[in-house]
N, CA, C and O atoms as CSV, one atom per row, in Angstrom:
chain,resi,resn,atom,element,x,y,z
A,1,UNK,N,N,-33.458,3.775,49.154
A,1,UNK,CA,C,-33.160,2.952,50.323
A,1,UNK,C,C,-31.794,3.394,50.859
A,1,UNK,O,O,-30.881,3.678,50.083
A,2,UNK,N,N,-31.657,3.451,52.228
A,2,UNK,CA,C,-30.457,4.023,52.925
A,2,UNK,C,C,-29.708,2.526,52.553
A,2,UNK,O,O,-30.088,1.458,52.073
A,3,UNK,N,N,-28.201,3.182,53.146
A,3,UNK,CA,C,-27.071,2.667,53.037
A,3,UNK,C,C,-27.294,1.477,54.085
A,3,UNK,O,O,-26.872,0.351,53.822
A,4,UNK,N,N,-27.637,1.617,54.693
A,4,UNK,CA,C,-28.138,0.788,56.027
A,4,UNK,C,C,-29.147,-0.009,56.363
A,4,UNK,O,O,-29.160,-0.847,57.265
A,5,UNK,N,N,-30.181,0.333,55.450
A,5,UNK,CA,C,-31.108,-0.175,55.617
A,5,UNK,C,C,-31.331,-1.154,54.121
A,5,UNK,O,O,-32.208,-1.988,53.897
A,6,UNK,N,N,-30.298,-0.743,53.316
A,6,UNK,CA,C,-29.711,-2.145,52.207
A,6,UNK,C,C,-29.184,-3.053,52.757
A,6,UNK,O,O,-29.205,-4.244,52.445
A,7,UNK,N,N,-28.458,-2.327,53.985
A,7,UNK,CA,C,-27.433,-3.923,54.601
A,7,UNK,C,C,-28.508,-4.924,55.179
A,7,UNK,O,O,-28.749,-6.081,54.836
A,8,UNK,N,N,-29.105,-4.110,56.195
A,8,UNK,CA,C,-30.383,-5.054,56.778
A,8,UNK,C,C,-31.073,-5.694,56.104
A,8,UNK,O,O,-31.290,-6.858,56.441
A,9,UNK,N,N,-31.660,-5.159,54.911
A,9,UNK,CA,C,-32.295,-6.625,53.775
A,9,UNK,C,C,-31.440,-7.500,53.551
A,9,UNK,O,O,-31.675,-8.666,53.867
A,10,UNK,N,N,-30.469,-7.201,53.063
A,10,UNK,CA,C,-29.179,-8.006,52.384
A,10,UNK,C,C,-29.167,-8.959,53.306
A,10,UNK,O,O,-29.337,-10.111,52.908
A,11,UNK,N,N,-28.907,-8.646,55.164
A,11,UNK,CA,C,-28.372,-9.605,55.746
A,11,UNK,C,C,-29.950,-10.708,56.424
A,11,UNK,O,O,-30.009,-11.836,56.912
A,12,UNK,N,N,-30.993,-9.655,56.115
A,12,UNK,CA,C,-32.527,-10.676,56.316
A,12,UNK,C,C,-32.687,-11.579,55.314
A,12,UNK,O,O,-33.528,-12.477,55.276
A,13,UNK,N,N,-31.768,-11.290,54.412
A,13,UNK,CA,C,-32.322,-12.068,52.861
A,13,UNK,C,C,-31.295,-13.527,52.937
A,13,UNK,O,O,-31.632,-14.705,52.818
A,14,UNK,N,N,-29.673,-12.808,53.227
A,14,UNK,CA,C,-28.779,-13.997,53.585
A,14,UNK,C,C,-28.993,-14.777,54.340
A,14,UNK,O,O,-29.100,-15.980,54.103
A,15,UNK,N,N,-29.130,-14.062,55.756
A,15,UNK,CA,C,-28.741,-15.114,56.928
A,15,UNK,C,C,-29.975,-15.141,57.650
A,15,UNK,O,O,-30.480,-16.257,57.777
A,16,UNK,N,N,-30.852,-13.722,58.380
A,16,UNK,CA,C,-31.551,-14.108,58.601
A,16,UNK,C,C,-33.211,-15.115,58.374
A,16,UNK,O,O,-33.961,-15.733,59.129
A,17,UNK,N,N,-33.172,-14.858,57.150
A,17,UNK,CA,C,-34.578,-15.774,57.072
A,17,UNK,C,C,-34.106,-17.245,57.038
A,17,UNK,O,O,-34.948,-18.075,57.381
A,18,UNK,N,N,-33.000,-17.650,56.709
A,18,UNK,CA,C,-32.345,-18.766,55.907
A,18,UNK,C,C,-32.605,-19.579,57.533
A,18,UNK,O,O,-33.320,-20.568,57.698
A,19,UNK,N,N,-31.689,-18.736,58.794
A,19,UNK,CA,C,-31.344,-19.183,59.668
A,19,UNK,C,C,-32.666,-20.135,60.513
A,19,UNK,O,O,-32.965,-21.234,60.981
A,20,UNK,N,N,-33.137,-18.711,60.263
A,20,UNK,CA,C,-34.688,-19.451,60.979
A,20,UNK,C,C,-35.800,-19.954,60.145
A,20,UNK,O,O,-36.918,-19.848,60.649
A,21,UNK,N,N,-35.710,-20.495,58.935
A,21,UNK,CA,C,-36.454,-21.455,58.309
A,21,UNK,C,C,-37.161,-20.874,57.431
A,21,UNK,O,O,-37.876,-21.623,56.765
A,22,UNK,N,N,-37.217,-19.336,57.115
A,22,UNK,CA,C,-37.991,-18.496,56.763
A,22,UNK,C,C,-37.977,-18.207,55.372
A,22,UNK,O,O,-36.899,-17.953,54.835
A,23,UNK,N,N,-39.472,-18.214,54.443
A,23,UNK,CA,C,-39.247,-17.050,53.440
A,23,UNK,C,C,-38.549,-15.667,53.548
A,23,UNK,O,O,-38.806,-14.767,54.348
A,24,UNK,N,N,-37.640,-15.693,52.599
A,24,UNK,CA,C,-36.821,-13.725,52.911
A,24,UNK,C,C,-38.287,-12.948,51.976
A,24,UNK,O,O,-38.541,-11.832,52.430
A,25,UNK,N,N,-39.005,-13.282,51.069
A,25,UNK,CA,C,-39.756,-12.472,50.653
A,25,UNK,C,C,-41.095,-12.245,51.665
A,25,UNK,O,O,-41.915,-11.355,51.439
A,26,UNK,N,N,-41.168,-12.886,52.457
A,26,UNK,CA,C,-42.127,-12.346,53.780
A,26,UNK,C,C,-41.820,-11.454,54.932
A,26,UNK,O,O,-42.579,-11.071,55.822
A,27,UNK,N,N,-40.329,-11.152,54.704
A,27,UNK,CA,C,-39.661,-10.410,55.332
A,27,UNK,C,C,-39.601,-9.144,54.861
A,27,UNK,O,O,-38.864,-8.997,53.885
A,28,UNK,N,N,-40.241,-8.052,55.327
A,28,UNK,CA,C,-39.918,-6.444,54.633
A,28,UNK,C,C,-39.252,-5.562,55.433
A,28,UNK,O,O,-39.685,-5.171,56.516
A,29,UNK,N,N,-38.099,-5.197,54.888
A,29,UNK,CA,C,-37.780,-4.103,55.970
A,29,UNK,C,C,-38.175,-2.546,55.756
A,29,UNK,O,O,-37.935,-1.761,54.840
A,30,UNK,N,N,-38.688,-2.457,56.647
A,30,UNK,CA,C,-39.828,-0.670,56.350
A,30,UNK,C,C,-38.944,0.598,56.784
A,30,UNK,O,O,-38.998,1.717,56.274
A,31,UNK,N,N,-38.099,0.168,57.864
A,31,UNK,CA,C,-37.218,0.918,58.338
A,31,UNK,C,C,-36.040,0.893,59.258
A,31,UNK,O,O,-36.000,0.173,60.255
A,32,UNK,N,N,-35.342,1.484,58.989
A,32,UNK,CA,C,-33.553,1.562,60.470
A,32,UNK,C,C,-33.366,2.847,60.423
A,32,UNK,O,O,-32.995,3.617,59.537
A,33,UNK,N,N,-33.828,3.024,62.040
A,33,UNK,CA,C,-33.395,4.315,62.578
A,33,UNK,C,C,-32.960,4.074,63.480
A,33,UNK,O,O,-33.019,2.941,63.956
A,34,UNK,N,N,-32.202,5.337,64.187
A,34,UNK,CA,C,-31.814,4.757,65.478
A,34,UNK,C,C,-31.086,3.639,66.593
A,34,UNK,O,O,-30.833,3.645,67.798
A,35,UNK,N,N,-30.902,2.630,65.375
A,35,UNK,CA,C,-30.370,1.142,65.920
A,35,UNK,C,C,-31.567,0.464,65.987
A,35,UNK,O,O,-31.581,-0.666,66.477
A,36,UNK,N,N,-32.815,1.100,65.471
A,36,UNK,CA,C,-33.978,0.271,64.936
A,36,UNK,C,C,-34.524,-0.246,64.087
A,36,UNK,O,O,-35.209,0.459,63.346
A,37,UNK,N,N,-34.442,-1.654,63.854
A,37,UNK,CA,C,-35.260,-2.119,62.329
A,37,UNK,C,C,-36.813,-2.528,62.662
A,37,UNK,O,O,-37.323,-3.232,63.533
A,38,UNK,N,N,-37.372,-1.701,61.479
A,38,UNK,CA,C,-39.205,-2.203,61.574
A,38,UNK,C,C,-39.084,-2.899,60.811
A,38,UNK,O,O,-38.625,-2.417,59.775
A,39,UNK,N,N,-39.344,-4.179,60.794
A,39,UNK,CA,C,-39.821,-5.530,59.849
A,39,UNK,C,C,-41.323,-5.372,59.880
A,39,UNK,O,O,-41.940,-4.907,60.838
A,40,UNK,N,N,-41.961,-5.877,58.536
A,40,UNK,CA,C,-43.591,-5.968,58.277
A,40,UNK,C,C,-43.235,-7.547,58.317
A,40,UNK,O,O,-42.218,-7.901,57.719
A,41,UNK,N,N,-43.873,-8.335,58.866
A,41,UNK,CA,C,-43.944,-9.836,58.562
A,41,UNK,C,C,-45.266,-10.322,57.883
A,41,UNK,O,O,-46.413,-10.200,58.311
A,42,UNK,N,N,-44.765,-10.999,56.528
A,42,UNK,CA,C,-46.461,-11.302,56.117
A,42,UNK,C,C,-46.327,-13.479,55.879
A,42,UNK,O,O,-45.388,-14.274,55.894
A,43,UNK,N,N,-47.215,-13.549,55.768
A,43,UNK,CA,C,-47.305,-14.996,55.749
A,43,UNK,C,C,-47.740,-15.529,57.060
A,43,UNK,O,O,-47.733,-14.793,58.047
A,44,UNK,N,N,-48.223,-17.112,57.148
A,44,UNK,CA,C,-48.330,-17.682,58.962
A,44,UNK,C,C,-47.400,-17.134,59.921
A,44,UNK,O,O,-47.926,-16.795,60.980
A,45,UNK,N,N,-46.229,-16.970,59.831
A,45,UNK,CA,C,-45.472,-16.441,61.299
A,45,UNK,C,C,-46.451,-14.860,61.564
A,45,UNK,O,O,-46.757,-14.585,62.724
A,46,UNK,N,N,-46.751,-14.192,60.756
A,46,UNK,CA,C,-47.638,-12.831,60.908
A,46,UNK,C,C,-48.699,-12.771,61.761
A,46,UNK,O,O,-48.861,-11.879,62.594
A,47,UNK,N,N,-49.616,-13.936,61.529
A,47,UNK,CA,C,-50.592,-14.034,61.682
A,47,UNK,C,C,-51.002,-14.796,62.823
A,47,UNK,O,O,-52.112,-15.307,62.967
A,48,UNK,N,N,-49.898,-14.852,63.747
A,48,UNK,CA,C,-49.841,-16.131,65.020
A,48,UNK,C,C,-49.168,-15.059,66.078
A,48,UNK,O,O,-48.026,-14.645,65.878
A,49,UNK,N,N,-49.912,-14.651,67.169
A,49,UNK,CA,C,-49.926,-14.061,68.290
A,49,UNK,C,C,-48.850,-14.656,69.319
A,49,UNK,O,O,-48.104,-13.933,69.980
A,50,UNK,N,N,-48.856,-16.057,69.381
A,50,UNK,CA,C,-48.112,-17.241,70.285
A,50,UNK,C,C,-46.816,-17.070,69.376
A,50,UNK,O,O,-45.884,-17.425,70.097
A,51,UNK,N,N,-46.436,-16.783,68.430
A,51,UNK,CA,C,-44.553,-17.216,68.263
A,51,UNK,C,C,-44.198,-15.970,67.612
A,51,UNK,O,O,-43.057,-15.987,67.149
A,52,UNK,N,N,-45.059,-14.536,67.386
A,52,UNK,CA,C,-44.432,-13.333,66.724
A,52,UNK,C,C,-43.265,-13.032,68.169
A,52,UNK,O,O,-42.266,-12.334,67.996
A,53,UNK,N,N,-43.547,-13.599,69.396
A,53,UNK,CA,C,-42.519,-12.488,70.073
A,53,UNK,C,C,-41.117,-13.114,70.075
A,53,UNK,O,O,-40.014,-12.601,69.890
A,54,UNK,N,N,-41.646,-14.909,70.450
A,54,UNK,CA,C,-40.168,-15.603,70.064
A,54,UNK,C,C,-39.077,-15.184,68.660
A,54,UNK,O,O,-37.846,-15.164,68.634
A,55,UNK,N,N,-40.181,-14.843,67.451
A,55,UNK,CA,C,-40.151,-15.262,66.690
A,55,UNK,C,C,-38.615,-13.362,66.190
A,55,UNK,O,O,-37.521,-13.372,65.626
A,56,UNK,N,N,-39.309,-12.381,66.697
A,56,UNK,CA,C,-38.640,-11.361,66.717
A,56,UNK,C,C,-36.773,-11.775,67.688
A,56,UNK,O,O,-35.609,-11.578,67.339
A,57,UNK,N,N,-37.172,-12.166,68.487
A,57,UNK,CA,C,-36.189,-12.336,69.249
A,57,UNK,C,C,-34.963,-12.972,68.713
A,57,UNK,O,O,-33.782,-12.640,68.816
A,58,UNK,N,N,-35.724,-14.296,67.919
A,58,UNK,CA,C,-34.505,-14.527,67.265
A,58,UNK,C,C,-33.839,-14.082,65.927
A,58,UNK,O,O,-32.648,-14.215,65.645
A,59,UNK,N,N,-34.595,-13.655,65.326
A,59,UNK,CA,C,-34.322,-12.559,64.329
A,59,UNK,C,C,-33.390,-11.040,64.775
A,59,UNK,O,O,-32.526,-10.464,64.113
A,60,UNK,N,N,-33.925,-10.707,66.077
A,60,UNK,CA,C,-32.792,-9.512,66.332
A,60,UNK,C,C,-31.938,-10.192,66.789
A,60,UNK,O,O,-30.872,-9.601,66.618
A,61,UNK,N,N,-31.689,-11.748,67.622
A,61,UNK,CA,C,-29.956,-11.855,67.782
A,61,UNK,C,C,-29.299,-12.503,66.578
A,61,UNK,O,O,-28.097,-12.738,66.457
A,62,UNK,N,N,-30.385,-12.790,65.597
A,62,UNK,CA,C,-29.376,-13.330,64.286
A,62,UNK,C,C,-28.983,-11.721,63.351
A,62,UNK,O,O,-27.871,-11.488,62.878
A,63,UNK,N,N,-29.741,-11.124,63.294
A,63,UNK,CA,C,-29.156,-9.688,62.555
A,63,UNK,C,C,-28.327,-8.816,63.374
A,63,UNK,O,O,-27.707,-7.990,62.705
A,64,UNK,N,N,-28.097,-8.753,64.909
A,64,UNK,CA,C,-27.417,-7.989,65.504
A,64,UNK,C,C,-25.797,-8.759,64.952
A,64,UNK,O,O,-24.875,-8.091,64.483
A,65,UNK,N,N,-25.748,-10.591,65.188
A,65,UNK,CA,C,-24.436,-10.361,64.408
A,65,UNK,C,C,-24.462,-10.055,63.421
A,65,UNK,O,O,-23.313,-10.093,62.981
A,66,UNK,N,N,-25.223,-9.695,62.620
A,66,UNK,CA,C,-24.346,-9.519,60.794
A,66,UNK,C,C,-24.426,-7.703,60.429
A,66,UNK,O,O,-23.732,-6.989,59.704
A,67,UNK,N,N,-25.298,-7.497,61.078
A,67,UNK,CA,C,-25.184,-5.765,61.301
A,67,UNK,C,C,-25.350,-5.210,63.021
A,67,UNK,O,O,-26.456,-5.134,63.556
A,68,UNK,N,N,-24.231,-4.902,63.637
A,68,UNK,CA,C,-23.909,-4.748,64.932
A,68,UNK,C,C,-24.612,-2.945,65.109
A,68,UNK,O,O,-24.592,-2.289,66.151
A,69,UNK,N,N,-25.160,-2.511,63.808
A,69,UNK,CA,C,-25.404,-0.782,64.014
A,69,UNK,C,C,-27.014,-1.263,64.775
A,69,UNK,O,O,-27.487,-0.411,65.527
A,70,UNK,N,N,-27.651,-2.288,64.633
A,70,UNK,CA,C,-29.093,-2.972,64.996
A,70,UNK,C,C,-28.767,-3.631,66.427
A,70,UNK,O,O,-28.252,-4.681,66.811
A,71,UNK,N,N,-29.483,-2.162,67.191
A,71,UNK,CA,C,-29.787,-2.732,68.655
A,71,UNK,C,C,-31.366,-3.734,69.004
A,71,UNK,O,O,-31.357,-4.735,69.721
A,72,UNK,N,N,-32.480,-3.240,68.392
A,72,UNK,CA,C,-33.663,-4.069,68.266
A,72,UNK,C,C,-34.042,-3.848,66.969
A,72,UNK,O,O,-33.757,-3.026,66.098
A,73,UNK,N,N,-35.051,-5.181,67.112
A,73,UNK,CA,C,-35.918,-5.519,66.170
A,73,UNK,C,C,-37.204,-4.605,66.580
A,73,UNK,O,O,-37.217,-4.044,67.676
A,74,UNK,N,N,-37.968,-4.515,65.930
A,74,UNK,CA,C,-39.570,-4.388,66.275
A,74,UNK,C,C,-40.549,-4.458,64.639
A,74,UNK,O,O,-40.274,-3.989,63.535
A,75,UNK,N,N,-41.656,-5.199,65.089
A,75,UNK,CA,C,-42.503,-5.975,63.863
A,75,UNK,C,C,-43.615,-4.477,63.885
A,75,UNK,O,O,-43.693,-3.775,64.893
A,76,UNK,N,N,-44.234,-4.245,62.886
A,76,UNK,CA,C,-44.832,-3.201,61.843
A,76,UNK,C,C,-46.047,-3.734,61.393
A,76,UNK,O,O,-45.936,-4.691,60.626
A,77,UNK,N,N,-47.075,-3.395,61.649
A,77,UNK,CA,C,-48.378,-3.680,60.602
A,77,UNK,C,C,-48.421,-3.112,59.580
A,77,UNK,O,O,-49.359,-3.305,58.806
């Protein structure tokens, strides 16, 4: 696992899942490239068409503060 892409779990595991109500173990991070994190989401938020886009949104402005190298989010099958 990159240097970077430890921080991004670290800070999905701290702040982001916590923030938004979330299991951190439904949270996977697959990849950061680019200023891009691919999250796999598994559990009900996954599986619901109506709140995956809200649901990204607030996840990339809660991880953009805690790792500022993360310009977007984007979700992964």
């Amino acid at each position: 696992m990159t240097d970077l892409r430890a921080t991004v779990a670290a800070a999905v595991r701290d702040h982001v899942a916590p923030a938004l109500g979330l299991d951190p173990s439904g949270i996977e991070v697959v990849a950061v490239a680019d200023g891009i994190a691919s999250l796999r989401l598994s559990g009900v938020c996954a599986g619901c068409p109506a709140t995956i886009h809200p649901m990204l949104m607030q996840m990339e402005a809660e991880l953009k503060q805690h790792v500022p190298a993360v310009e977007f989010v984007e979700a992964v099958v």
